[in-house]
N, C-alpha and C positions, 0 to 999 in steps of 0.2 A: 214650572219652567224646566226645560230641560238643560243637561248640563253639556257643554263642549268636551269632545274626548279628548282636549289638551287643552293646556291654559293659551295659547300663541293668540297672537292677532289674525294672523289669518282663521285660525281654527274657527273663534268668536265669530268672525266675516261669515262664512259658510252657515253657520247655524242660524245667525242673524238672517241670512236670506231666506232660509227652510223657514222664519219665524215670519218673515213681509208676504213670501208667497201664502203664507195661511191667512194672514190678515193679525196676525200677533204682535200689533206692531211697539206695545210698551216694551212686552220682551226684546223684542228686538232693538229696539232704542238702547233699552239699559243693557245688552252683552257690546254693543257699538260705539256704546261711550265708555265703557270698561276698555274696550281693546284701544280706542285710543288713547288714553289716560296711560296704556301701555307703553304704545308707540305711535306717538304724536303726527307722524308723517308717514302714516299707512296710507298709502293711496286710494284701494280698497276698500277700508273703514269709509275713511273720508267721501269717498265718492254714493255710498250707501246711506251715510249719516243726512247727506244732505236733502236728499228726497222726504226721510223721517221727520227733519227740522221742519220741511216746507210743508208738511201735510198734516202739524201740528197749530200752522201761522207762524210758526218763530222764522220768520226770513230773514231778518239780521244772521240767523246762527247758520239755518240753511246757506245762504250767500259764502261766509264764512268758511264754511267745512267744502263748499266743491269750489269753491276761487284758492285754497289753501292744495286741493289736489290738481287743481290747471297749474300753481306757480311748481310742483314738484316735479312737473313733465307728462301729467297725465294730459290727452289731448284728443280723446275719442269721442264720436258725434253723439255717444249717449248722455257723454258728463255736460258739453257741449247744449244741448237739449234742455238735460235738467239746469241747468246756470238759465238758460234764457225763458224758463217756467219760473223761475225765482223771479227775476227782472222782468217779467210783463208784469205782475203781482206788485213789485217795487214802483214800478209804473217808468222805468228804466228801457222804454222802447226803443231806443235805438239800439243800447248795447244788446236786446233781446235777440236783436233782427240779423246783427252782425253773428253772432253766435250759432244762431240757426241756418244763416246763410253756407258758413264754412262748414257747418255739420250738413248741411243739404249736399255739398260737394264730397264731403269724404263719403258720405252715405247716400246718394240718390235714389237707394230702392227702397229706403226707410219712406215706408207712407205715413209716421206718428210724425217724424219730422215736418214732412212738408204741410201736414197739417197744422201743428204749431206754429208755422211759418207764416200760416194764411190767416191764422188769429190774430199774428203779429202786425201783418199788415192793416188787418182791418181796426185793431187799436192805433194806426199810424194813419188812418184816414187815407190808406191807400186802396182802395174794393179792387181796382183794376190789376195792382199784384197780387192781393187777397184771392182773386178770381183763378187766376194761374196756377198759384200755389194746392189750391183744393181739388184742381184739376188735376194736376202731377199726382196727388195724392189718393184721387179715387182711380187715377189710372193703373194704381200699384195694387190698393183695396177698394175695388168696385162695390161691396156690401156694407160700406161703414155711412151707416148713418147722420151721426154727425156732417160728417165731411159734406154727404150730399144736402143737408142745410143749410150748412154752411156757406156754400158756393151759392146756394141760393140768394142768399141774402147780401151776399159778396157783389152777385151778378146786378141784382138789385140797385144797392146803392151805386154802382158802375153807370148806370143807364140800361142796362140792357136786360129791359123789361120783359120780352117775352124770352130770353134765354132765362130770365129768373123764376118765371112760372113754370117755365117748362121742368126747372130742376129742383122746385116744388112740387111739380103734378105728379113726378119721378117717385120722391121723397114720398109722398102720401101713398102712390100706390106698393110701391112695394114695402111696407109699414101697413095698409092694409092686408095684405094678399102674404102677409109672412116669409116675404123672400131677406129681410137682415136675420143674421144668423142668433144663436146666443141667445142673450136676456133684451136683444134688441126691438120684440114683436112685444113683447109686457108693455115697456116704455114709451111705445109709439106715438101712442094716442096720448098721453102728456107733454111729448116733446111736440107734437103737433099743435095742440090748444095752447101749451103755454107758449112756445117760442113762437108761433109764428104770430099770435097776438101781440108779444112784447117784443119782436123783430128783432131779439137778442141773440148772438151766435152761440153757437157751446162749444164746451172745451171738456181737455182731458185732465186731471188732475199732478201732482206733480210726482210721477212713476213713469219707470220705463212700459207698463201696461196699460192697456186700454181697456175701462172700467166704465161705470155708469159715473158720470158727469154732472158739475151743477152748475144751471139754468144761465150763466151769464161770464163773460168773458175773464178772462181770468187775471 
């Protein structure tokens, strides 16, 4: 483990993120929970720790550490994001949806967001907002996988049957023909077999990046 070139909370924060982007993420937990132990109302810490909590299951702590950085004034559509990836998980869908709503306004060209948003929905038995929301979202990222099955299956439970095959027939062929970017052509042919058999949406997990996903709503 590397060491911070100062002991400060911020210093900790920084290195902590160099430790999430590698995928380090013990290290990183343990310099994040050092810095706050420092300073209990780093907003920074706080708002990093909570992604860590949630991506370990501790959502009690997760919850916790980014509602303790919303009450300090922090109020940006990413903290916003990760609060309403905590509470779809809590199974807390309303506050999810509100959350993701206001971060969809401060943020509009955030495609993770509105993609979250359309997970939101479809756990609220909404497909018809679901459907929208997937839309706004591949309108920003036209290659993201996910999304485009998502809507599928959105469009689906909506009624609108041939716009759901068609964003199927979409979904398969460029998934065949290698047009998703990334580690997206690897995984194709599993999100295909398995999701479209168990008619299940996917989702992102609780980071502000977009990673390989598991198989069921979140």
């Amino acid at each position: 483990m590397l060491r911070a070139s100062s002991d400060t909370p911020e210093s900790k924060a920084v290195l902590a993120e160099a430790y999430l982007a590698s995928g380090q993420f013990d290290d990183a937990r343990a310099l994040l929970e050092d810095a706050r132990a420092q300073d209990p109302e780093n907003i920074r810490v706080l708002a990093l720790l909570g992604p860590v909590y949630g991506r370990a299951g501790e959502l009690d702590r997760a919850a916790e550490a980014l509602e303790t950085a919303f009450a300090l004034g922090e109020r940006g559509p990413e903290l916003r994001r990760n609060l309403a990836l905590v509470y779809l998980r809590q199974q807390k869908i309303e506050e999810a949806i509100t959350e993701l709503r206001l971060a969809a306004r401060e943020a509009s060209g955030n495609a993770s967001i509105w993609f979250t948003l359309g997970n939101a929905y479809l756990q609220a038995r909404d497909p018809s907002l679901a459907a929208e929301a997937f839309i706004r979202s591949l309108e920003i990222r036209p290659d993201w996988p996910e999304a485009t099955f998502n809507l599928a299956l959105a469009l689906e439970e909506s009624g609108a049957k041939a716009d759901a095959a068609e964003a199927l027939r979409r979904f398969q062929f460029r998934a065949r023909t290698g047009m998703f970017p990334s580690e997206a052509p690897r995984r194709s042919a599993a999100i295909v077999s398995t999701c479209a058999r168990d008619r299940r949406p996917l989702s992102t997990p609780l980071s502000s990046t977009e990673t390989a996903s598991p198989r069921r709503p979140i």
